[in-house]
Steps between C-alpha positions, in 0.01 A plus 500: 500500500190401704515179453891437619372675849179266504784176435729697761234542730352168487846349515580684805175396687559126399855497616397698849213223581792182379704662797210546777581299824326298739491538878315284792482519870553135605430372855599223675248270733464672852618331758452532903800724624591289759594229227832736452421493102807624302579576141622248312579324158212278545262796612207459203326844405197526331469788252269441318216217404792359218808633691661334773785386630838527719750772441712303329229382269404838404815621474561198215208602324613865464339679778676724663458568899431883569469455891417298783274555789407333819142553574301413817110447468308513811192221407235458746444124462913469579558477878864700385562779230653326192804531303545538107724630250415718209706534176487740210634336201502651124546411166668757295 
């Protein structure tokens, strides 16, 4: 009896971590907001040091995207606040 809830245990904890997901926050490279940056297919993000990509690239390789931000980034060696956008994408 105790060893069919050790195999059902241990099956259950092997089958939970096969399942587990990924998730990033990708960003794409800031840009001065006077150069009227806008979302686009050939937007790249960069997630990650071995993810990257545009949304339709990620989206081919099985990532799903969570949401989209626009983020603004004051930098003091830009004469203007710059313009990004941020993705969450995930992996189930």
């Amino acid at each position: 009896m105790n060893k069919r809830i050790a195999l059902a245990s241990l099956a259950f904890c092997l089958s939970a971590s096969a399942i587990a997901g990924e998730a990033y926050v990708c960003q794409s490279k800031p840009q001065p907001i006077t150069s009227g940056q806008s979302l686009s297919n050939k937007t790249i993000f960069v997630c990650s040091d071995s993810l990257q990509g545009t949304l339709p690239q990620l989206a081919k390789e099985g990532w799903q995207i969570v949401q989209v931000f626009q983020q603004t980034d004051e930098n003091d060696d830009a004469p203007t606040p710059e313009i990004y956008h941020e993705l969450i994408v995930q992996k189930p």
